[in-house]
N, C-alpha and C positions, 0 to 999 in steps of 0.2 A: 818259373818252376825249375827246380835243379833237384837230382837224384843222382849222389853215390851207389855204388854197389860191388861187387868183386866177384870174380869166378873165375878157379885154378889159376890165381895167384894174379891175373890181371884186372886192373881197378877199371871199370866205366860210371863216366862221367856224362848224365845228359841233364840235357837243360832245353830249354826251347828257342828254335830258331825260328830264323825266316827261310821260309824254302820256296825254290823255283821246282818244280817235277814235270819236265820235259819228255815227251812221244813223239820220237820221228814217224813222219805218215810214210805210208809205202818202203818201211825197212828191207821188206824181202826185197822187193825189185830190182831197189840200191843195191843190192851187194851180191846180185846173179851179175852184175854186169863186169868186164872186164875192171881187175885189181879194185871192185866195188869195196869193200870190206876196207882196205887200206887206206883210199880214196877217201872214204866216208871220216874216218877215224881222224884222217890229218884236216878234216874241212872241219869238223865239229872243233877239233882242238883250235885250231887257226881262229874260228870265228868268236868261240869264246874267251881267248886272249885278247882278241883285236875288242869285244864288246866289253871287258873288263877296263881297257885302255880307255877306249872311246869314255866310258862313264864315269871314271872317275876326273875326267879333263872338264867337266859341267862340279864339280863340288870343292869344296877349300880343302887344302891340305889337311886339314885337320880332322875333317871327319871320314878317312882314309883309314884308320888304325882298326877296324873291324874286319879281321880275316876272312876271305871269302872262301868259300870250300867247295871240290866238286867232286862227285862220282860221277863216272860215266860206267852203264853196261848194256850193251845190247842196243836195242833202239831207245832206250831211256837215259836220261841225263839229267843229275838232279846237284841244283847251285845252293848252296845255303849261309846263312851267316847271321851270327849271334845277335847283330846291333845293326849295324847298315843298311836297311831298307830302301832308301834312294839308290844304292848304288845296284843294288839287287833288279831292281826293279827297271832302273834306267839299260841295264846288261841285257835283261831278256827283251826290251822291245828294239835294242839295237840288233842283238843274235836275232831273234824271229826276223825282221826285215831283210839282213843283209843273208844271210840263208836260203831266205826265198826269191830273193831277187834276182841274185847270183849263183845259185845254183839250183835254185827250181826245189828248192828240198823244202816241204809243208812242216810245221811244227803244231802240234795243240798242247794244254798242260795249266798249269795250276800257282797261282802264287796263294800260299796258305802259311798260316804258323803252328808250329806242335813238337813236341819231346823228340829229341834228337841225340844219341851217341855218336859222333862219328870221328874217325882215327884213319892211319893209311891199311887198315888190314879191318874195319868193321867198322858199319853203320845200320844202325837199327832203331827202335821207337816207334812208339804212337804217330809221329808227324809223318812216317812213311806210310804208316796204313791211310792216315786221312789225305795224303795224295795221292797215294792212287787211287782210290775211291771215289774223288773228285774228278780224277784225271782220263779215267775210264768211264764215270757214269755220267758225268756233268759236259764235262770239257765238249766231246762230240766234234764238233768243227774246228777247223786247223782256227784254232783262239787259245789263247790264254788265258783262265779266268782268273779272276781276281776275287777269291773267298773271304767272307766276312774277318774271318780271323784275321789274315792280316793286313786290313782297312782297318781294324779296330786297333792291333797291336801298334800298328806303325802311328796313329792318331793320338793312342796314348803314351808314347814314347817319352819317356822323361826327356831329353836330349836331343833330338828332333834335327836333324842333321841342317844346315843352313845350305839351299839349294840354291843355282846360279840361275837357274830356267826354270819350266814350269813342273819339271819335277814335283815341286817344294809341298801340295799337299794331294792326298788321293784325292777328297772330295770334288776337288776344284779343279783339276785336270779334264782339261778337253782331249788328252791321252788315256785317259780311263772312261770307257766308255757303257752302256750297259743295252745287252740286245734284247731280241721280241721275247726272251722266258726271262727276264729281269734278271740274268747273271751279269758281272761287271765281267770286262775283260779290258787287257791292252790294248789301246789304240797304237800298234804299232808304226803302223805308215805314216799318221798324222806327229808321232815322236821323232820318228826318222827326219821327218820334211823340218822340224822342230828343230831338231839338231841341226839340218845342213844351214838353215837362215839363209838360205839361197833361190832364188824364182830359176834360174835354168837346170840348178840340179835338181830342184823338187818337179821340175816338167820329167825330162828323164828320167828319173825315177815313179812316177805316175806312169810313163810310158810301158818302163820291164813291167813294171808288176802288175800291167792289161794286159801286157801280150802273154804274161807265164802264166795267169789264171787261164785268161781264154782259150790259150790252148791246151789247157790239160782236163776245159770245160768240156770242151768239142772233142775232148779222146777219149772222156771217161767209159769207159766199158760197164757199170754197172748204174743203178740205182739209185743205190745208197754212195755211190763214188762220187757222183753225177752231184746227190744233192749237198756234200762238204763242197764241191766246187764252186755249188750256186751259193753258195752261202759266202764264199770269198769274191765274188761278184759284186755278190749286195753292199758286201762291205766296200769293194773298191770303190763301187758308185754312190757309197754315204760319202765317203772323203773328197771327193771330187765335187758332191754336190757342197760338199760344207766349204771346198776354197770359192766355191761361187756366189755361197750367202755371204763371205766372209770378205769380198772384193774382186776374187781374182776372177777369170774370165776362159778359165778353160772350155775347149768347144768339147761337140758332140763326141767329137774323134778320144777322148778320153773314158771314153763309159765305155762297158761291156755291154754290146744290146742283146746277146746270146743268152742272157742271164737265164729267162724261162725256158729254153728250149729243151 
């Protein structure tokens, strides 16, 4: 879908993308803390440069030419891009990982497709309204979901990018995973471990991201804080249990046993 239009003399052009719509959890916190604000701004920037890099080093030159685009404001950041859906896709389960790994900072949000204008001075559309919508109603738990729309668009892609890893289709991805209310989301951890193709960097990195759940399990001050934590528990210990059906032999010492508390 593509739609011309004009107003006082500048023309917009939208057409439909692929969109990431990104929610940092705990924004206030982040930025009471000393130089938080600035802090935050050069880790967002940094980790989405480094996940743009990182992802395009998994696909051929070729299927590179589809511009990725980003707005950032406030605690929201939203990635999009007209054609490239691998790449898209591969960037947010690198950025969610290494963000949380590394700096303890939770992400929830949306990969959808819908009408999109965007330029360096405005971005607007239907594809905004149906992220956040998803992004606020659905999303819930520090997950990404993965919305019909773009499972469908990226499946029917005339051109279908030729992927070097398991990228290559949603369906078939044990990186896309779907939890207990039937929504798909990234499996980011298990893409992360995917990308290193390493058994001691995938132990340490099983390690950070037990001990940044579990301790921010055991601090949580509220309820409803308490149950996004437990829910990044569950997941840590599906990943673990899945390298264990899968051969590998990680012990006890890798689960979070706090999960119910």
């Amino acid at each position: 879908m593509k739609n011309n239009f004009e107003c006082a003399g500048k023309q917009f052009n939208s057409q439909n993308h692929f969109i990431a719509y990104l929610d940092i959890l705990g924004y206030k916190e982040i930025i009471k803390k000393p130089n938080g604000t600035m802090g935050l701004a050069l880790c967002i920037n940094k980790y989405i440069e480094d996940a743009k890099e990182t992802a395009r080093k998994y696909f051929s030159e070729k299927d590179n030419g589809s511009e990725i685009k980003l707005k950032a404001f406030s605690d929201n950041i939203m990635i999009c891009t007209e054609k490239n859906w691998t790449i898209l896709f591969a960037m947010i389960a690198v950025l969610q990982c290494r963000i949380l790994v590394e700096d303890g900072i939770f992400i929830r949000g949306v990969l959808c497709v819908g009408e999109l204008h965007i330029d360096k001075e405005f971005v607007c559309g239907q594809g905004i309204i149906l992220a956040h919508e998803i992004e606020s109603e659905i999303a819930i738990f520090p997950r990404v979901v993965i919305h019909d729309s773009f499972a469908n668009a990226a499946k029917q892609q005339d051109n279908i990018p030729t992927a070097t890893n398991t990228f290559e289709f949603l369906a078939n991805l044990p990186n896309c995973s779907v939890d207990n209310d039937g929504y798909k989301y990234i499996n980011y951890l298990l893409a992360a471990c995917t990308m290193n193709n390493d058994e001691k960097k995938n132990s340490e990195l099983l390690q950070q991201h037990r001990e940044i759940i579990r301790t921010n399990l055991l601090s949580a001050g509220s309820e409803r804080t308490k149950q996004k934590f437990q829910w990044c528990a569950r997941y840590h210990n599906s990943i673990v249990e899945w390298f264990n059906s899968n051969g590998a032999k990680l012990s006890e010492q890798y689960l979070i046993h706090e999960v119910f508390l």
